[in-house]
C-alpha positions in Angstrom: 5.1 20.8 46.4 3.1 23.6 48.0 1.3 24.3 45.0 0.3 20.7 43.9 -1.3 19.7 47.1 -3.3 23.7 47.3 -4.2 22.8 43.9 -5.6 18.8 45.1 -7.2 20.5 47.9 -9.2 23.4 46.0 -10.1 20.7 43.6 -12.1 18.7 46.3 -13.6 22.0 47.0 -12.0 23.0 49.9 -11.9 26.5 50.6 -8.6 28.8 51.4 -6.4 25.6 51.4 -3.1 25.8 53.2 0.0 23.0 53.3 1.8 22.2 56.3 4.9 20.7 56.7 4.2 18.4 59.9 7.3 16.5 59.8 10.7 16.4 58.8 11.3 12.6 58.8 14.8 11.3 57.8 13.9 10.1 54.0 10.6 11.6 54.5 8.5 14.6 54.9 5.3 14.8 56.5 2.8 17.6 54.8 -0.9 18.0 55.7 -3.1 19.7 53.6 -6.3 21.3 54.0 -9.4 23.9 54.0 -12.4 24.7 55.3 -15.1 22.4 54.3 -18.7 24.4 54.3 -20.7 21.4 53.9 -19.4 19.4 57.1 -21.6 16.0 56.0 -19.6 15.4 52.9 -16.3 15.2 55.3 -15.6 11.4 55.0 -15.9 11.7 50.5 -14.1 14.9 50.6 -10.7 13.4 53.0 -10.8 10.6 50.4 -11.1 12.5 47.6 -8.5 14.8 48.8 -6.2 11.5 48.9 -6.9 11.0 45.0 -6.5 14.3 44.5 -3.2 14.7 46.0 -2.2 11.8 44.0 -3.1 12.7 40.9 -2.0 16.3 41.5 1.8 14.8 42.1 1.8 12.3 39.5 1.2 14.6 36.9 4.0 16.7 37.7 6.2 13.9 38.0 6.4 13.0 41.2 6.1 9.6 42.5 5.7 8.2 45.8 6.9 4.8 46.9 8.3 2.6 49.2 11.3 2.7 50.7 11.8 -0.8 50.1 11.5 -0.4 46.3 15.3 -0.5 45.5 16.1 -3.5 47.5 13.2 -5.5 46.1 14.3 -5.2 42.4 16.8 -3.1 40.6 15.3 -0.4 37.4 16.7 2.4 34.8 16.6 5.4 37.1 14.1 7.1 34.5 11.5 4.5 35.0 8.2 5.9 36.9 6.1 3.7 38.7 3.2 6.0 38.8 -0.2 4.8 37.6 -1.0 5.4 34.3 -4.8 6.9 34.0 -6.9 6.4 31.1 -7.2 9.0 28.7 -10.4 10.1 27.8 -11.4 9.5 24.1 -12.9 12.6 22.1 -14.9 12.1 19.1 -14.1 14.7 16.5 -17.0 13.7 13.9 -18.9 16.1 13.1 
């Protein structure tokens, strides 16, 4: 998990990124991730990017967060993923 969210924060450009774990929750756990931010104007884009980031960064390893309240709303085959599917980018291969 460490790696995934270093990897989302360098990818913002966030520099020397560390994770911390903030809290141990009881189905939960807290982590904040961050870096140093040289250009201290872009701070709003760059904590939202970060967000995506993060997101994407988990969902392609697998990972999926979700509500608690998932299993008691509806019932589903435990290898179903409800992570967002993102479109693939098309390459043309003509010469």
């Amino acid at each position: 998990m460490k790696s995934l969210l270093e990897k989302a924060a360098a990818s913002v450009g966030l520099e020397e990124p560390i994770v911390q774990i903030l809290e141990l929750g009881d189905f939960s756990v807290t982590y904040r991730a961050a870096g140093i931010l040289r250009d201290v104007k872009a701070l709003l884009g760059t904590r939202a990017q970060l967000r995506v980031a993060i997101l994407d960064q988990l969902h392609a390893a697998g990972i999926e967060i979700v509500s608690p309240d998932i299993r008691t709303v509806r019932t589903f085959e435990a290898d179903n993923r409800f992570i967002s599917h993102r479109p693939r980018a098309v390459v043309d291969t003509t010469p």
